[in-house]
LOMAR-681786 format. One record per residue (C-alpha): x, y, z. Coordinates in steps of 0.001 Angstrom, whole numbers, padded with zeros to 6 digits, always signed. Layout:
N
XYZ ...
# end
This chain:
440
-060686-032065-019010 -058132-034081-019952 -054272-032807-020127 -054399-032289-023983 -057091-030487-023880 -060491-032700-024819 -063212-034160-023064 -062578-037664-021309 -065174-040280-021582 -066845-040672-017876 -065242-044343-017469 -061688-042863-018606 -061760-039637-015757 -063236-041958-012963 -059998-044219-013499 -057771-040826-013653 -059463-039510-010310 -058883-042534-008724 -054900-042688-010059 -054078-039008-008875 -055812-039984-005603 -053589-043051-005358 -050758-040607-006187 -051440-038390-003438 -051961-041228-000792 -048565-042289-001893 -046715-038715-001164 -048395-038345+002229 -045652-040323+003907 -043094-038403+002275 -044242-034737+002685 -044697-035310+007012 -041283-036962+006822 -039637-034365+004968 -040997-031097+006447 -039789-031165+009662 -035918-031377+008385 -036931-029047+005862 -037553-027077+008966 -034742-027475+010454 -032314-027189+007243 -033929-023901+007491 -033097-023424+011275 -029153-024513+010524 -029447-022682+007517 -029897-019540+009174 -027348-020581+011797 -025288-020797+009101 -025411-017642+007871 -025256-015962+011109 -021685-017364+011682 -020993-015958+008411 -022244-012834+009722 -020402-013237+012684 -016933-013713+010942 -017687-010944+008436 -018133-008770+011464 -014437-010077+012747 -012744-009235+009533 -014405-005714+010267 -013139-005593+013906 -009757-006779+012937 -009501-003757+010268 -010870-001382+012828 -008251-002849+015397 -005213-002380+012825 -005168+001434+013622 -005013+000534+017507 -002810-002552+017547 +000282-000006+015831 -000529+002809+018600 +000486-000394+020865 +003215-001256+019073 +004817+002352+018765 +004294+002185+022370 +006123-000634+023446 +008804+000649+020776 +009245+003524+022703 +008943+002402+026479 +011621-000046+025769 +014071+002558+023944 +013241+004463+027070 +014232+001258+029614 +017423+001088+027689 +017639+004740+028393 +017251+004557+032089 +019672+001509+032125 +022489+003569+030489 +021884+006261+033057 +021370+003888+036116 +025182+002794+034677 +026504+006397+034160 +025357+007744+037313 +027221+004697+038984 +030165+005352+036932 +030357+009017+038062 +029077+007925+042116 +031868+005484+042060 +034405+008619+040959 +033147+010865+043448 +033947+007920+046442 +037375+007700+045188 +037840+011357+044602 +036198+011973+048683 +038845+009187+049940 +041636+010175+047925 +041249+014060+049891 +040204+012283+053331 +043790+010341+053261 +045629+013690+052063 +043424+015559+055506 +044909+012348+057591 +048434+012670+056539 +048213+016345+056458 +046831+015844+060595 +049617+013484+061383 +052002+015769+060026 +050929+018518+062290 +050270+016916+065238 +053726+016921+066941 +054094+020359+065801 +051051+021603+067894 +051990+021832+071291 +055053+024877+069823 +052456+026261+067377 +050557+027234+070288 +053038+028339+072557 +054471+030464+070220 +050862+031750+069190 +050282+032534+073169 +054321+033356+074417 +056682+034184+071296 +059176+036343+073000 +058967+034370+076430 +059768+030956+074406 +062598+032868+072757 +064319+034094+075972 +063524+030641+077961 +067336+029551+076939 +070107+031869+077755 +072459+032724+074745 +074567+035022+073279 +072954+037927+071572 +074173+036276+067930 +072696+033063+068897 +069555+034510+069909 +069120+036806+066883 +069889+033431+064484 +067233+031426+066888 +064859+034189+066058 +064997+033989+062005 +064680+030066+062533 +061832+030866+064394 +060387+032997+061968 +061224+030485+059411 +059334+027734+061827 +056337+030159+062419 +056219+030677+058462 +056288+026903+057614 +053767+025899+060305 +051410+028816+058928 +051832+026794+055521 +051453+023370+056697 +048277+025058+059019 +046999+026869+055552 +047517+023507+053854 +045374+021547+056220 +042359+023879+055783 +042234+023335+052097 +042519+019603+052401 +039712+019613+054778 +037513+022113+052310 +038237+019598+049576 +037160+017043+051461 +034113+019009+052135 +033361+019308+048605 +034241+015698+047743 +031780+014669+050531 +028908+017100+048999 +029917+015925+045332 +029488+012205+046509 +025624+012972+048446 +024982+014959+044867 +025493+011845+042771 +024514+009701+045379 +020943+011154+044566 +020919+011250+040842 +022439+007281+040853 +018484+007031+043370 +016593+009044+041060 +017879+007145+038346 +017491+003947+039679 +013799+005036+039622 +013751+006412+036493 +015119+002914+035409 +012255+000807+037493 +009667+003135+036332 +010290+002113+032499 +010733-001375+033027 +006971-001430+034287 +005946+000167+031594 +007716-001942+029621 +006344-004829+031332 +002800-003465+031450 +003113-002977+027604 +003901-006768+027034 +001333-008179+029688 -001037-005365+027501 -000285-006948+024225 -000036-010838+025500 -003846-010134+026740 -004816-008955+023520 -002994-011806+021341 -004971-014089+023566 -008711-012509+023102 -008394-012193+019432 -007128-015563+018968 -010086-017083+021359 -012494-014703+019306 -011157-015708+016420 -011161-019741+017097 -014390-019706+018707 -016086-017877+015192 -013887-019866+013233 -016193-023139+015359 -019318-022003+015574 -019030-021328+011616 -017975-024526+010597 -019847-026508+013009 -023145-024879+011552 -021901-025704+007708 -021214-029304+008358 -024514-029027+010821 -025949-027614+007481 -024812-030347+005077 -025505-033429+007058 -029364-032528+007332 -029386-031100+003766 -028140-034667+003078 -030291-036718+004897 -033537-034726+003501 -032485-034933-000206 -032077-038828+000570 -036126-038410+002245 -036645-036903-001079 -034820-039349-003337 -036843-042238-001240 -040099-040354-001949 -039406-039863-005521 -038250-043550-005996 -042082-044648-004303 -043585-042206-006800 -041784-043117-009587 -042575-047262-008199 -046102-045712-008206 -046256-044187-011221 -045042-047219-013304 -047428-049537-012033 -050244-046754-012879 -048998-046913-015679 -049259-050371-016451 -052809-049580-015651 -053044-046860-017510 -050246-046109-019092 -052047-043666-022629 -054030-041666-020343 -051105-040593-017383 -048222-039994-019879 -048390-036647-020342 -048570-036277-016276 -045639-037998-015784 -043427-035936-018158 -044775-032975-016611 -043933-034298-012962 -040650-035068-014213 -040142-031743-015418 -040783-029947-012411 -038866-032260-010676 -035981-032056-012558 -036373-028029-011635 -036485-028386-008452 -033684-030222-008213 -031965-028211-010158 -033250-024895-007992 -031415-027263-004648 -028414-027936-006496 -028113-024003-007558 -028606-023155-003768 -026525-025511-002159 -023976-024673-004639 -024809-020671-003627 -024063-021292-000290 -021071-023290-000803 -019544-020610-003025 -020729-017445+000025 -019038-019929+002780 -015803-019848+000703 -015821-015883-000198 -016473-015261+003631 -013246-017860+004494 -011177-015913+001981 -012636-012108+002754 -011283-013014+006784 -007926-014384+005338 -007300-011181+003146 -008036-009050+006467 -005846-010873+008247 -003378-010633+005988 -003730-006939+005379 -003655-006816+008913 -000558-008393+009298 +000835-006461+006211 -000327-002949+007736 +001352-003885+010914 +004654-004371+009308 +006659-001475+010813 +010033-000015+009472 +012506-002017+009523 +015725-000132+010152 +016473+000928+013252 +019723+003065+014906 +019877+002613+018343 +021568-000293+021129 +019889-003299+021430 +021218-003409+024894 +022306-000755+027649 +025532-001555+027281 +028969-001372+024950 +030644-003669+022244 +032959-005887+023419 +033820-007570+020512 +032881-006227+016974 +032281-007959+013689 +035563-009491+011715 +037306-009210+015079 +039405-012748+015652 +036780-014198+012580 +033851-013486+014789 +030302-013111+012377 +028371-010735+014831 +028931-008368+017852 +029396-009363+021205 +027793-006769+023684 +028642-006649+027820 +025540-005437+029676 +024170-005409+033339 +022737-008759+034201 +018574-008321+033779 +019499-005222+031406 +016475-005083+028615 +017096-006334+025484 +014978-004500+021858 +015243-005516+018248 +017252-003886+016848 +014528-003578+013414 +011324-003840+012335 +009668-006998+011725 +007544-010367+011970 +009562-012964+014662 +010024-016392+012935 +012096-018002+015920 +011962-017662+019763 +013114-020349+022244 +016182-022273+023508 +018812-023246+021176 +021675-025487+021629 +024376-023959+023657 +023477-019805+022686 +020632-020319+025551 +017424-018828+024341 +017697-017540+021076 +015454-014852+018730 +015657-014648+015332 +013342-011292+013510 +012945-011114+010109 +013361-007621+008961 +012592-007840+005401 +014815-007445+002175 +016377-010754+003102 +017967-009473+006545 +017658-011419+009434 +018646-010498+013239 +019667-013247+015629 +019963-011993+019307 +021445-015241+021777 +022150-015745+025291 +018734-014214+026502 +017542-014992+029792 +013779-013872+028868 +011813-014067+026122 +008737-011327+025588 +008276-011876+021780 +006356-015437+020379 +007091-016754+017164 +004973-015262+014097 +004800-011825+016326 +005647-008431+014691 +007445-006265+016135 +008442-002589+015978 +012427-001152+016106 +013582-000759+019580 +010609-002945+021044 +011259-004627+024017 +011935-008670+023057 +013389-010039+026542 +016057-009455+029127 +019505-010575+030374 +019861-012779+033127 +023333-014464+035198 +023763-016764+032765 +026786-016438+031345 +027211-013429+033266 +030906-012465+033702 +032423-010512+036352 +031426-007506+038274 +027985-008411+037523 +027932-008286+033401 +026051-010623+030826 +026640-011201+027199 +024212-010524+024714 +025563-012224+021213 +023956-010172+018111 +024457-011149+014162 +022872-009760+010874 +022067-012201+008053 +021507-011135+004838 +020683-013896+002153 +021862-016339+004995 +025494-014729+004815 +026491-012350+007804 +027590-008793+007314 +028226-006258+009845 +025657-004794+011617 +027037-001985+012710 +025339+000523+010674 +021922-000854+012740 +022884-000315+016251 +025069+002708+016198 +023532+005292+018386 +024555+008156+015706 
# end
């Protein structure tokens, strides 16, 4: 049967078997060229969506690690508040040591002087102790004489007794003195400890957190790879078979016009139809390709919004009332024109933000050594300068009162004090930033 419908005369289907034969001969080539990259389009393809798969399932561990990354956070907030802690005690407990030394010397001298005072008097004291009426009648006098010798004596006796009264006090204030310094001498030890105990947790927090910065990022660039090698993986073979195809549709179509020449009345109709589902399947590629362009872009932006909620939900609070620095205000804002607070601390002393917030600078900077700048939000920005050590990285968020870096000798003034320079920004103008780092 012919495509219309009717019987074709024998001579008519002989030369239509022997076109659609020709026809098929002609696609052979084609078909075993393009099924094996069909093949492997499929194999890519596949690969493809797997590293889709692969970064949906990272957007999923990054919203299951949000809960756990600020645990971590309030954790390093709090073991540095504590290190500042121990610092300020380490420093009080020296304070009050450095007291008790003075106060023991102070009643060692007075026991010295009060010694030498008594010394020369001795050798009577105990004469008189052993022989009072013999050392009264050793010198021959008359009886008035002897009875005024006696009430000097007695005055002697009386004043030695004092001066001998005197000397035992000054020796159990000493005493005391020396048991007041051992006291303190043990709580400026124990807090010494207390003080090296925080600072490794406070160092064990970082080297915690710097760990797990560096595994998410390699997780994250290595599925961020793997999915955009296999797209472009995808689209180069996806190219290179629809050119197979155009190639094998230009021979049919070269084939096709010169049956057509042949028999051009009798093939028409098979040549619109071939066009037709041609022209669908073409279509049906373009619809897919365009299908899996549009699921590669909704997984890119589905990780970006997790990230960014991430980054959003880490975002602690921002205000924060506590030192940035074991130590005391040396100058404050306004004083002699000066736009932040100057702090004195103990060289090496910790050093926290004083708020809540994502880092946008951290590194040297011009003569302020290195320099951190946190963005707290609502316009406010905190710059802390002359840092020895830095523990934050730029684009970092960070909790109130988390550890950010330490002091070191630069700069460090005498009796073994560093400088820690702190200002507030807000709107790029500074104000005072007192109300932040008040310990009230």
């Amino acid at each position: 049967m012919s495509p219309g419908g009717a019987r074709a005369p024998f001579p008519q289907a002989r030369r239509g078997g022997t076109l659609r034969l020709a026809l098929l001969l002609g696609l052979i080539p084609s078909l075993v060229l393009a099924q094996p990259s069909r093949r492997a389009l499929e194999e890519v393809e596949r690969g493809a969506r797997t590293a889709r798969d692969e970064a949906a399932a990272i957007a999923r561990d990054a919203r299951t690690a949000e809960a756990a990354e600020r645990a971590l956070s309030a954790r390093r907030a709090e073991a540095g508040r504590r290190a500042v802690a121990a610092e300020e005690a380490v420093a009080e407990a020296e304070g009050r040591l450095e007291a008790a030394a003075a106060a023991r010397e102070a009643a060692e001298a007075d026991l010295t002087r009060r010694a030498e005072a008594l010394a020369p008097l001795i050798p009577a004291m105990r004469r008189l102790g052993l022989w009072p009426a013999e050392t009264l009648l050793v010198i021959p006098a008359p009886p008035e004489e002897a009875l005024r010798g006696a009430l000097v004596l007695r005055g002697v006796a009386a004043r030695l007794a004092r001066e001998a009264a005197e000397y035992r006090a000054a020796k159990e204030e000493a005493d005391r003195k020396t048991v007041v310094l051992e006291a303190e001498r043990a709580r400026l030890v124990a807090a010494r400890a207390a003080a090296r105990e925080a600072a490794e947790a406070v160092e064990a927090a970082l080297a915690e957190a710097r760990a797990r910065r560096e595994v998410a990022r390699d997780a994250e660039d290595t599925a961020t790879r793997r999915a955009a090698d296999a797209a472009a993986g995808a689209r180069d073979l996806r190219g290179a078979v629809e050119r197979l195809e155009r190639e094998a549709r230009a021979r049919e179509a070269r084939e096709r016009a010169e049956a057509e020449r042949r028999e051009r009345a009798a093939e028409a109709r098979e040549r619109e139809a071939a066009g037709r589902r041609q022209e669908a399947e073409t279509r049906a590629r373009e619809n897919e390709a365009r299908q899996a362009a549009r699921e590669e872009q909704e997984a890119r932006e589905s990780a970006e919004a997790a990230r960014e909620r991430l980054r959003e939900a880490a975002a602690p609070p921002r205000v924060s009332r506590g030192a940035p620095v074991a130590g005391s205000v040396q100058r404050a804002f306004g004083q002699g024109g000066a736009n932040g607070q100057t702090w004195s601390a103990p060289a090496g002393a910790r050093v926290v933000s004083p708020c809540g917030g994502r880092v946008v600078f951290s590194g040297p900077f011009r003569s302020y050594g290195r320099m951190l700048i946190v963005d707290c939000g609502g316009g406010y920005h905190f710059v802390l300068a002359g840092l020895d050590r830095l523990d934050a990285e730029p684009g970092q968020r960070v909790l109130a009162g988390e550890a950010v870096g330490t002091l070191g000798n630069a700069g460090v003034s005498g009796g073994g004090r560093a400088t820690l320079y702190l200002e507030l920004r807000r709107s790029g103008q500074p104000v005072d930033p007192a109300g932040w780092t008040s310990r009230g």
